[in-house]
Short mmCIF file of the C-alpha atoms (twelve columns), coordinates in Angstrom:
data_MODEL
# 
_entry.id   MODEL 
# 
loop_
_atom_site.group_PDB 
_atom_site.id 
_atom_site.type_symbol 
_atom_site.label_atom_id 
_atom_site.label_alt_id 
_atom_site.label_comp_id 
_atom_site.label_asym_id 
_atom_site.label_seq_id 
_atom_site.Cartn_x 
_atom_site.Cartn_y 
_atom_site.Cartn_z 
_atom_site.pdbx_PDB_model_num 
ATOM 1   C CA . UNK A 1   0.000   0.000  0.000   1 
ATOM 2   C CA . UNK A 2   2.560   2.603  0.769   1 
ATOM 3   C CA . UNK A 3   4.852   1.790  -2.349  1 
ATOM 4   C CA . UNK A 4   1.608   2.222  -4.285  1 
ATOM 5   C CA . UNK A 5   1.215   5.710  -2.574  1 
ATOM 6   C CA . UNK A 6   5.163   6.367  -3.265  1 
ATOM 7   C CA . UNK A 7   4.563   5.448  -6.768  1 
ATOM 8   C CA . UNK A 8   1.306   7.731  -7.457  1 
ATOM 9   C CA . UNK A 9   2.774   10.300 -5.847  1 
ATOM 10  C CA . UNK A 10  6.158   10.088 -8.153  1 
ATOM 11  C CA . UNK A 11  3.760   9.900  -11.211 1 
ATOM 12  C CA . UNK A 12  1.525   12.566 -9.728  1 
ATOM 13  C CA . UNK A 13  5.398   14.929 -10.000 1 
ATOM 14  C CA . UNK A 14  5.706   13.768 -13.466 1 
ATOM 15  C CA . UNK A 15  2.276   15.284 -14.836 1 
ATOM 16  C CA . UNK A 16  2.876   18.409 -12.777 1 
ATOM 17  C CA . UNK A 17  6.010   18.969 -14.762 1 
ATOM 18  C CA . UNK A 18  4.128   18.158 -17.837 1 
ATOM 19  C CA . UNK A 19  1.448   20.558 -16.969 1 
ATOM 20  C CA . UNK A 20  3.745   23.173 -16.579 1 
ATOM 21  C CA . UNK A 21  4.856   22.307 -20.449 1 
ATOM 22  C CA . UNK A 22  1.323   22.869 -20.954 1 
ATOM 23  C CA . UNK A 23  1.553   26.587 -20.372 1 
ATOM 24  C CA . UNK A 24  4.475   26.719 -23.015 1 
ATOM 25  C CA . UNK A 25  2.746   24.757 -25.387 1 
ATOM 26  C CA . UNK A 26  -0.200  27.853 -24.590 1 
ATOM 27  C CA . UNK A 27  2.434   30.510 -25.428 1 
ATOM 28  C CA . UNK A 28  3.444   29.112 -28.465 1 
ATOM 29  C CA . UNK A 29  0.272   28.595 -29.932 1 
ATOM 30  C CA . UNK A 30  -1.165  31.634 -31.893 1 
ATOM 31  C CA . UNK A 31  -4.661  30.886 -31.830 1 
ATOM 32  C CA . UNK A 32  -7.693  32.130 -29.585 1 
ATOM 33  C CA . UNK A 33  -7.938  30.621 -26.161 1 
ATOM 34  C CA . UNK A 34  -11.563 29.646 -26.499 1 
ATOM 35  C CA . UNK A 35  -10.401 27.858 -30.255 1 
ATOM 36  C CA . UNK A 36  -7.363  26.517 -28.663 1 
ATOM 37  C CA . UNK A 37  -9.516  24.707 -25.567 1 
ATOM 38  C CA . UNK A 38  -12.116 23.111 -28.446 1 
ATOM 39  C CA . UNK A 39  -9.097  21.809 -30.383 1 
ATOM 40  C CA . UNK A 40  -7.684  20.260 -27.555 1 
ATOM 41  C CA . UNK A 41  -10.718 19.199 -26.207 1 
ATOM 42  C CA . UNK A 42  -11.826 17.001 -29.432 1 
ATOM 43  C CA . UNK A 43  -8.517  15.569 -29.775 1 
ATOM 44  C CA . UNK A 44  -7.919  14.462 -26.146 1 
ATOM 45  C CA . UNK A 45  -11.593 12.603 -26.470 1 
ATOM 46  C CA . UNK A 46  -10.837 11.265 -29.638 1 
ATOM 47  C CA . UNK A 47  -7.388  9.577  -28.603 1 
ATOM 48  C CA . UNK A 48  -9.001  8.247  -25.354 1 
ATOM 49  C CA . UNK A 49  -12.211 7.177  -27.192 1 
ATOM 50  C CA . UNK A 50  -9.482  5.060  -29.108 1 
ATOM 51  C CA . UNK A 51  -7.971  4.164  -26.159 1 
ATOM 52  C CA . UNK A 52  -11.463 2.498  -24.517 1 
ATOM 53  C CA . UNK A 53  -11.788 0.466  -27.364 1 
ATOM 54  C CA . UNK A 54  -8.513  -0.615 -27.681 1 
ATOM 55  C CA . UNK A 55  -9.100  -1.777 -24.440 1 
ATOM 56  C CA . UNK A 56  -12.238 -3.089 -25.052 1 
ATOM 57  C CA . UNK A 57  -13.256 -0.662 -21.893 1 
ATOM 58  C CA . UNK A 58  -17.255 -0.049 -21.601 1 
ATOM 59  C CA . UNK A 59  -18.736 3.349  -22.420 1 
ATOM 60  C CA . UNK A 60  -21.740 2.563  -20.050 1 
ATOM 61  C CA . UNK A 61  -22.058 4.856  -17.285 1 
ATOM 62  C CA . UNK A 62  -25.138 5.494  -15.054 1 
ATOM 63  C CA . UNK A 63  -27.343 8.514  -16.086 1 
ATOM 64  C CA . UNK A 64  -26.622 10.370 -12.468 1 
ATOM 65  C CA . UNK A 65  -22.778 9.741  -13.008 1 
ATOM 66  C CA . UNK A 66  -23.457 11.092 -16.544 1 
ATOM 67  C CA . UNK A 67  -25.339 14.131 -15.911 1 
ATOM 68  C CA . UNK A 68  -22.138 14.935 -13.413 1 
ATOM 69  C CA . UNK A 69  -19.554 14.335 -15.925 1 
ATOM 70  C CA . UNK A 70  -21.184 16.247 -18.328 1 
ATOM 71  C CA . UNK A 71  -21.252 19.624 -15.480 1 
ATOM 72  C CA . UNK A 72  -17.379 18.451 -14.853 1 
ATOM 73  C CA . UNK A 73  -16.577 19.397 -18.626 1 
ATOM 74  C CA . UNK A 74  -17.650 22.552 -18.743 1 
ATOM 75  C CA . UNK A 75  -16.053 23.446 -15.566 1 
ATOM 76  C CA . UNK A 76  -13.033 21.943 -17.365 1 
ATOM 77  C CA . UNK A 77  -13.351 23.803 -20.412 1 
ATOM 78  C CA . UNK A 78  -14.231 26.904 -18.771 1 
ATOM 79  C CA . UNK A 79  -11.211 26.957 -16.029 1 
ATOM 80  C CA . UNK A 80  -8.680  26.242 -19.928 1 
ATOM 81  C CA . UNK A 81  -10.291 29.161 -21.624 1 
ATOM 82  C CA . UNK A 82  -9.288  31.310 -18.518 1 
ATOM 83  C CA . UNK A 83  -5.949  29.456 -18.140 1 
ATOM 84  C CA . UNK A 84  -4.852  29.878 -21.783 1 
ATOM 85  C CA . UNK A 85  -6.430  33.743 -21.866 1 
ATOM 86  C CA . UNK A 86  -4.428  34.332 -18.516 1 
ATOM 87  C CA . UNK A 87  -1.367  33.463 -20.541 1 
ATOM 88  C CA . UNK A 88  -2.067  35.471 -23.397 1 
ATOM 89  C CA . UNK A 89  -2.514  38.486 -21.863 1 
ATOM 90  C CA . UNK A 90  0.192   38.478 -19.652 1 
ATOM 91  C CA . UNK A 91  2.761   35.557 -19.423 1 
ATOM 92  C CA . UNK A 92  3.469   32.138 -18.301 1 
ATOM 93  C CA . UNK A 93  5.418   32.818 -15.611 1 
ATOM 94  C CA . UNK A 94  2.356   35.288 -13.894 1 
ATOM 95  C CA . UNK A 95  -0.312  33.021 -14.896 1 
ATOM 96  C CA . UNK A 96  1.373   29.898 -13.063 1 
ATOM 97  C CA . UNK A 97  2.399   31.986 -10.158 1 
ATOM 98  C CA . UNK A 98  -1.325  32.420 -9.515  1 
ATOM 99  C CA . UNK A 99  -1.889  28.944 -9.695  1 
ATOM 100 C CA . UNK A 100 -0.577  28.629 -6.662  1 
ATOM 101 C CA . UNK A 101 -3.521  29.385 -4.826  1 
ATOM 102 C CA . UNK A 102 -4.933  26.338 -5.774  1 
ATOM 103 C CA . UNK A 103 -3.919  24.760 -2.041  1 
ATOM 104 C CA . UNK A 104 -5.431  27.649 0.043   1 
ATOM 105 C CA . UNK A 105 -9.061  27.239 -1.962  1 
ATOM 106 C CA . UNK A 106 -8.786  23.640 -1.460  1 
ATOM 107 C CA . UNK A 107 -8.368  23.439 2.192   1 
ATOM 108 C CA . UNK A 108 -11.191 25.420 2.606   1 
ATOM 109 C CA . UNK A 109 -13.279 23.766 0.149   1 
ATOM 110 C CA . UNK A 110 -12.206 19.495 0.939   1 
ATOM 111 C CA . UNK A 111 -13.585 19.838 3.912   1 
ATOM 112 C CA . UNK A 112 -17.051 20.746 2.405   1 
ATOM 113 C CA . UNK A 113 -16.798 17.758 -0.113  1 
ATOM 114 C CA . UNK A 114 -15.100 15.514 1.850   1 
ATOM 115 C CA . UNK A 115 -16.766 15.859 5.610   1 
ATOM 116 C CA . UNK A 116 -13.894 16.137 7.568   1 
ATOM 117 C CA . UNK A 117 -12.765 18.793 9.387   1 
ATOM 118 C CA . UNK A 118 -10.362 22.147 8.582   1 
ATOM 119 C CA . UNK A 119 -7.137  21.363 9.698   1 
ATOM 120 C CA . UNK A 120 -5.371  24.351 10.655  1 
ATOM 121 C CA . UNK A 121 -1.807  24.167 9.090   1 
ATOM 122 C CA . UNK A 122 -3.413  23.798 5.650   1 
ATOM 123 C CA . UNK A 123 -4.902  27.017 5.771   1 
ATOM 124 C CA . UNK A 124 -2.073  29.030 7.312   1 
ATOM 125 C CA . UNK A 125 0.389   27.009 4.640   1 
ATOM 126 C CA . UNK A 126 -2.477  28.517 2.045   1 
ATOM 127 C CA . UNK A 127 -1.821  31.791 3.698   1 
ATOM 128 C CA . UNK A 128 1.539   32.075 3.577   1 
ATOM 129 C CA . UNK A 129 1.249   31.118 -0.239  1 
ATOM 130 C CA . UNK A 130 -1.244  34.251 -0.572  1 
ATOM 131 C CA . UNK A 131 1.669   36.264 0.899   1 
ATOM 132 C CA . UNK A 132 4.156   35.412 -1.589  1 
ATOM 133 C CA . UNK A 133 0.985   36.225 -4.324  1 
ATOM 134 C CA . UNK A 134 0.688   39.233 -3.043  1 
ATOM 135 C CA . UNK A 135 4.073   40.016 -2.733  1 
ATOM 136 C CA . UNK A 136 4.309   38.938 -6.610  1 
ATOM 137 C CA . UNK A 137 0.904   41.343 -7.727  1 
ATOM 138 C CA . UNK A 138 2.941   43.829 -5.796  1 
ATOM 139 C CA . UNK A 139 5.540   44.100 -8.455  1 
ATOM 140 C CA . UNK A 140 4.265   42.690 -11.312 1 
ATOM 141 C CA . UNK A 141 0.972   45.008 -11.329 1 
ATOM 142 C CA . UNK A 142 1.061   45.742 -14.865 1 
ATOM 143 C CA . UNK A 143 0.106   42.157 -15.642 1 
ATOM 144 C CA . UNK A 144 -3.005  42.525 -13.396 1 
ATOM 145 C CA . UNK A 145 -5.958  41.035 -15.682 1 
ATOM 146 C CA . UNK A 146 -3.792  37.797 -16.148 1 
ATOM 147 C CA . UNK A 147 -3.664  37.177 -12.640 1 
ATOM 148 C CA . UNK A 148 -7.848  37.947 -12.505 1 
ATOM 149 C CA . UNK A 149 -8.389  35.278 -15.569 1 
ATOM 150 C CA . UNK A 150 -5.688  32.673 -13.488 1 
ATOM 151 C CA . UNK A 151 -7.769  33.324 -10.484 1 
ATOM 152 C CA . UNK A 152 -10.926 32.390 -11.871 1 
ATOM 153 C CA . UNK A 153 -8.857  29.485 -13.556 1 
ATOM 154 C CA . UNK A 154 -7.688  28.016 -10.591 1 
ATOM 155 C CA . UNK A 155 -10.883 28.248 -8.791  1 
ATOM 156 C CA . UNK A 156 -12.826 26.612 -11.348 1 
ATOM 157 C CA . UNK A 157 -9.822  24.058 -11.373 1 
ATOM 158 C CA . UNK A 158 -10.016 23.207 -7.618  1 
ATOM 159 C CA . UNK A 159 -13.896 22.759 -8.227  1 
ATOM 160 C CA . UNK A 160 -13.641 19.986 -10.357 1 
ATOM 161 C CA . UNK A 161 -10.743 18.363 -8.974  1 
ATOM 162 C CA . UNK A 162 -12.770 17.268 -6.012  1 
ATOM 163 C CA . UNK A 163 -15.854 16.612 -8.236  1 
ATOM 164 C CA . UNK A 164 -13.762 14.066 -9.638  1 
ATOM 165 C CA . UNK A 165 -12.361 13.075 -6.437  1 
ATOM 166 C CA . UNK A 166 -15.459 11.849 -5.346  1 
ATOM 167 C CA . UNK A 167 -16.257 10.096 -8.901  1 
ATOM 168 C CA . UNK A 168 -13.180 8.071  -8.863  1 
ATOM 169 C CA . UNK A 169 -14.618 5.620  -6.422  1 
ATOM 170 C CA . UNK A 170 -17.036 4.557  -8.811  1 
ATOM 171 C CA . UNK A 171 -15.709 5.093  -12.731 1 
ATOM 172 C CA . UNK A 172 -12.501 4.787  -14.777 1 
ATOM 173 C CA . UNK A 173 -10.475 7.541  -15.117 1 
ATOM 174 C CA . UNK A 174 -10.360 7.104  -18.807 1 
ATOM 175 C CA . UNK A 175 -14.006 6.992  -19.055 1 
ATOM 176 C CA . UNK A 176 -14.492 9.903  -16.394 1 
ATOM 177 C CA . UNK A 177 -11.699 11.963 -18.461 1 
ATOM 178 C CA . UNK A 178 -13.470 10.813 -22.180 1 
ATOM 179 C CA . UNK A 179 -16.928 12.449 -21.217 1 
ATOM 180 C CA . UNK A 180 -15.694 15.177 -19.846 1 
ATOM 181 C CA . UNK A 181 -13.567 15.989 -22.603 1 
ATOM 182 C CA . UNK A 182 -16.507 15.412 -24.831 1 
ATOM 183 C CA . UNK A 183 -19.468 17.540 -22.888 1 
ATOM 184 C CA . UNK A 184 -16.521 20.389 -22.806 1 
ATOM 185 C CA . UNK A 185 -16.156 20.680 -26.483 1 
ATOM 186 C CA . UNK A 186 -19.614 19.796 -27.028 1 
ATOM 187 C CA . UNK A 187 -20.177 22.979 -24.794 1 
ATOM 188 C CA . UNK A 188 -17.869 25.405 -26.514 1 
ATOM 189 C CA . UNK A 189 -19.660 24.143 -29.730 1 
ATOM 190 C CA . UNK A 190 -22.885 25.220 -29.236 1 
ATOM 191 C CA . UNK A 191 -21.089 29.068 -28.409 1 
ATOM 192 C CA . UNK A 192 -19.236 28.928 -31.273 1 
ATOM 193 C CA . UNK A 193 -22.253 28.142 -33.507 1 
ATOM 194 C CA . UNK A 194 -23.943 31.282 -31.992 1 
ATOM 195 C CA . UNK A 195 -21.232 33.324 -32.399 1 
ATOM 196 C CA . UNK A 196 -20.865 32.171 -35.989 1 
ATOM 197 C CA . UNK A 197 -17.359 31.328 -35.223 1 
ATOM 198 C CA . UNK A 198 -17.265 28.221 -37.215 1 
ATOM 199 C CA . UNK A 199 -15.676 29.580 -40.751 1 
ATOM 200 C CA . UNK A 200 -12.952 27.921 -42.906 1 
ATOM 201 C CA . UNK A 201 -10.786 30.213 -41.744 1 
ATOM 202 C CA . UNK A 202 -11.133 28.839 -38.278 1 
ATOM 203 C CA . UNK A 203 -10.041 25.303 -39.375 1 
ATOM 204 C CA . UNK A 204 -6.907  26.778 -41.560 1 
ATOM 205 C CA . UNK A 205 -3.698  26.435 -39.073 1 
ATOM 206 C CA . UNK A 206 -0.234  26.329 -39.733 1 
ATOM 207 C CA . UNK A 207 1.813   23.338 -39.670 1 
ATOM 208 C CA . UNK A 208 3.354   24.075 -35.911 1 
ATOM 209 C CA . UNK A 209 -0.251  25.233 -34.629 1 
ATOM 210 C CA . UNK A 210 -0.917  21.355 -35.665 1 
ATOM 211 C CA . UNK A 211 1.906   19.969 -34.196 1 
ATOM 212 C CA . UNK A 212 1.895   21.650 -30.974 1 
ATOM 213 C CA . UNK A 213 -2.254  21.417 -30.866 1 
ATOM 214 C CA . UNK A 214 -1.483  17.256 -31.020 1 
ATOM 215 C CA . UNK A 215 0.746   17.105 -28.787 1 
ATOM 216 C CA . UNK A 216 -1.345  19.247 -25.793 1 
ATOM 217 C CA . UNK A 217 -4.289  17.073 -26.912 1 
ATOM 218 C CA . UNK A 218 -2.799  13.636 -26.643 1 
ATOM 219 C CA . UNK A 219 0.733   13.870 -23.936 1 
ATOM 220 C CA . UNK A 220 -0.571  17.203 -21.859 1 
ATOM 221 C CA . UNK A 221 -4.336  16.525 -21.804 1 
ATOM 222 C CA . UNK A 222 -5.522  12.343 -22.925 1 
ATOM 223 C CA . UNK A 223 -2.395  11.127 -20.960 1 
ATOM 224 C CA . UNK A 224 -1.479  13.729 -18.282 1 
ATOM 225 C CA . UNK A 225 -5.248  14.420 -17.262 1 
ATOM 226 C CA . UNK A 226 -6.151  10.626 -17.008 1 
ATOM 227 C CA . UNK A 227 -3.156  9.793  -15.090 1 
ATOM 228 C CA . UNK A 228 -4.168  12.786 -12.158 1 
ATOM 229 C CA . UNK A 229 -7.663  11.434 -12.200 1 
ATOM 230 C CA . UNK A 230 -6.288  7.796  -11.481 1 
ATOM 231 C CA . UNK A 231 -3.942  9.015  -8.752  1 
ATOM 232 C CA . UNK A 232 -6.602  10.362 -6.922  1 
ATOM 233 C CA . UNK A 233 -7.518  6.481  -5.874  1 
ATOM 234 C CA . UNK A 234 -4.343  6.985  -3.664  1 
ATOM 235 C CA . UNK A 235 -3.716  10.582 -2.694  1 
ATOM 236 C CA . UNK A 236 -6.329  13.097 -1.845  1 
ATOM 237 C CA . UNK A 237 -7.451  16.097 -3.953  1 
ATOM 238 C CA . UNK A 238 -5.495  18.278 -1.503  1 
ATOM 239 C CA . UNK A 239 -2.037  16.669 -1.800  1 
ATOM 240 C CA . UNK A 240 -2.850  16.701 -5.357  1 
ATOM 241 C CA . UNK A 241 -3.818  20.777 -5.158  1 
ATOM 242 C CA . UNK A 242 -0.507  20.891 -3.513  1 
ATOM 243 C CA . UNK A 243 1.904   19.302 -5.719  1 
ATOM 244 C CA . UNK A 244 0.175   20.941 -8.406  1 
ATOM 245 C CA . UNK A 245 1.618   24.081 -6.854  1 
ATOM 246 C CA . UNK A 246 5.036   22.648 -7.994  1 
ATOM 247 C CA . UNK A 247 3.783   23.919 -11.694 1 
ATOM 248 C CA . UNK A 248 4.736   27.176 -11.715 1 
ATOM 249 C CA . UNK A 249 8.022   26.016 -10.962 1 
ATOM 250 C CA . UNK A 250 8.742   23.638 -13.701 1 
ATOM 251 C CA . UNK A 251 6.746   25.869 -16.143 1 
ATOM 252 C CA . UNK A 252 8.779   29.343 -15.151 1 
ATOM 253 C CA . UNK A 253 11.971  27.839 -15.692 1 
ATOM 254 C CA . UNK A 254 10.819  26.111 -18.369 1 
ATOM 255 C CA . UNK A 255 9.783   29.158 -20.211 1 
ATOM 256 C CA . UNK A 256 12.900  31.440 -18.841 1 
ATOM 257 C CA . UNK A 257 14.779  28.705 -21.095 1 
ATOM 258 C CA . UNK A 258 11.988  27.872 -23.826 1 
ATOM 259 C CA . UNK A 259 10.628  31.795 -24.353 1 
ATOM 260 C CA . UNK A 260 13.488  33.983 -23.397 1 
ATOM 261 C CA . UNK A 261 12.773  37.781 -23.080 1 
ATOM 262 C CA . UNK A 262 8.936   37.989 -21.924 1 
ATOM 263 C CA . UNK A 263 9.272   35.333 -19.058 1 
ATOM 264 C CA . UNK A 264 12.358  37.212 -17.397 1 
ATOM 265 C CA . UNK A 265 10.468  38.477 -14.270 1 
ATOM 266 C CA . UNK A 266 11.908  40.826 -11.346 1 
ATOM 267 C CA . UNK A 267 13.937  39.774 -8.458  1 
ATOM 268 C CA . UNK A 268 10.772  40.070 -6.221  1 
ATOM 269 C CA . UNK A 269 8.952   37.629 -8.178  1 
ATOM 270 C CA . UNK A 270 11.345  34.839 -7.974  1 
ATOM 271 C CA . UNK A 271 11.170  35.838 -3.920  1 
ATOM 272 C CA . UNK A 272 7.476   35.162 -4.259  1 
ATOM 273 C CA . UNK A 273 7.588   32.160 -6.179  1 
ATOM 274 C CA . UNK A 274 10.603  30.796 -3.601  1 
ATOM 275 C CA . UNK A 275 8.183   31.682 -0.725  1 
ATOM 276 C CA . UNK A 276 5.417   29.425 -2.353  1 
ATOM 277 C CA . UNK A 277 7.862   26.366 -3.406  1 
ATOM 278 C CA . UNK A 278 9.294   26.428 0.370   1 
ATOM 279 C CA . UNK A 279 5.750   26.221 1.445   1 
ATOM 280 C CA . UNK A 280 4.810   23.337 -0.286  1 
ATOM 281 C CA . UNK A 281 7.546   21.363 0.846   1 
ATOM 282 C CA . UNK A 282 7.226   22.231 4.419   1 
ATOM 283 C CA . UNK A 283 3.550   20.958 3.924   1 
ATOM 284 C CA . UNK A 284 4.706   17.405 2.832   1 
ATOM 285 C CA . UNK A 285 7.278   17.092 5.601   1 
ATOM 286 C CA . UNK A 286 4.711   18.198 8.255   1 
ATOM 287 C CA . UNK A 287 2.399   15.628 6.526   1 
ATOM 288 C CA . UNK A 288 5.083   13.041 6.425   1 
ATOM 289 C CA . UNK A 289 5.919   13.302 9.937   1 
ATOM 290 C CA . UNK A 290 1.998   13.388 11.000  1 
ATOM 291 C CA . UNK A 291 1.085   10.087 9.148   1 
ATOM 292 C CA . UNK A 292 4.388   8.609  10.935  1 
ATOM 293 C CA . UNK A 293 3.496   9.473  14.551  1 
ATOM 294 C CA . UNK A 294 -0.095  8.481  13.901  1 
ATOM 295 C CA . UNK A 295 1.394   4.849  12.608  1 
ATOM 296 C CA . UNK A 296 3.154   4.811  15.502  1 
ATOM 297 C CA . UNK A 297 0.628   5.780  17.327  1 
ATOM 298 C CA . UNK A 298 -1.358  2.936  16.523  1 
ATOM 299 C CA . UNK A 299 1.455   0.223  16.657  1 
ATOM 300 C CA . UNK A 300 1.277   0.927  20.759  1 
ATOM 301 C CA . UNK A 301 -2.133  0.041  20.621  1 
# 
């Protein structure tokens, strides 16, 4: 049991890091945010669609389950709209630095899911992360409306990471992550035929637009999001909010090297994001040594 913790927990580090390649793969793209999210969207569901029944996995899923999974998606599509504007109009490096947030929002909001009760070092480790935010929003004011789109990203991310935490117990991941996928283009669909959006034009992309589009769709969204869902059988949505917080990390240095000039922040910023990094690690050691004492605890017994 605990090697299969050690081991979702190593894997849960590896799609961090490739979520922070996400963000790159954002910059880098030179389409619309809300095109972008239906590209990748279709393409994730498609490869995992082709995944089930290479599988020979069921598509069956209880109406209830369904009607959830379907509300799941649009969260999800909504929160990479946000995500992908956030980067847009300001940078990688700002929009990830935002993300870290994620932990504070879900140690208020597990406990509302989940049943249990606030523990108290979760939400001052979430503070202290809102201190080096601020400290970051302090200096890097100019990029203000990213950091609003990242915050309403990151919100509607913790939202449906504990949706899913609770669907888990009962559904595949790759099933879970194919009709989501599905309902979230099938969502940003029905807007786009409103909005007439829909032209040849919007299906003419250069070769690299392609490229990169495939590769968010099928490594950073059918693999990556699939995997997080199935670690979630071992760890719980808030270690997983936590790690997560690791992505800016990975993603800002990835960018300083990948995108040069625009990701090159100011000295108080890396203090910020050093701040929030420290944080996170303290949080696993506290855990670490909690879950120890408690085994202990019991061996007595």
């Amino acid at each position: 049991m605990q090697n299969d913790n050690l081991k979702s927990y190593i894997n849960l580090h590896l799609i961090v890091f490739i979520w922070g390649f996400t963000a790159i793969l954002g910059a880098l793209i030179t389409i619309n945010a809300d095109a972008l999210v239906w590209y990748r969207m279709i393409f994730a569901a498609v490869f995992l669609g082709a995944f089930l029944v290479y599988k020979k996995k069921p598509f069956r899923i209880p109406l209830k389950s369904f009607l959830k999974l379907i509300f799941v998606g649009l969260l999800i599509a909504l929160h990479w709209i946000f995500f992908f504007k956030a980067i847009h109009v300001s940078n990688v490096s700002i929009t990830l630095s935002v993300f870290s947030l994620g932990a504070f929002f879900a140690s208020i909001l597990e406990p509302l899911f989940y049943g249990r009760k606030v523990l108290w070092y979760e939400v001052f480790f979430g503070l202290i992360i809102i201190a080096g935010l601020a400290l970051i929003m302090k200096v890097e004011i100019n990029y203000l409306d990213g950091m609003l789109y990242a915050l309403a990203a990151i919100i509607l991310g913790v939202l449906f990471t504990l949706m899913n935490g609770k669907l888990i117990a009962d559904h595949d991941p790759s099933v879970i992550s194919f009709y989501e996928f599905l309902s979230g283009a099938f969502f940003i669909s029905v807007y786009f035929l409103f909005q007439q959006k829909f032209t040849f034009d919007f299906f003419v992309l250069t070769t690299n637009n392609w490229i990169l589009i495939l590769v968010l769709a099928s490594v950073c969204t059918a693999y990556a999001f699939t995997a997080s869902v199935k670690v979630m059988q071992k760890l719980t949505p808030y270690t997983v909010m936590l790690t997560t917080n690791l992505e800016p990390v990975y993603g800002i240095i990835l960018a300083y090297f990948i995108l040069g000039g625009k990701e090159k922040m100011s000295f108080e910023f890396y203090i910020g994001a050093i701040i929030i990094v420290l944080t996170v690690i303290l949080n696993g050691v506290i855990k670490q040594y909690q879950k120890g004492k408690l085994k202990k605890d019991m061996s007595t017994l």
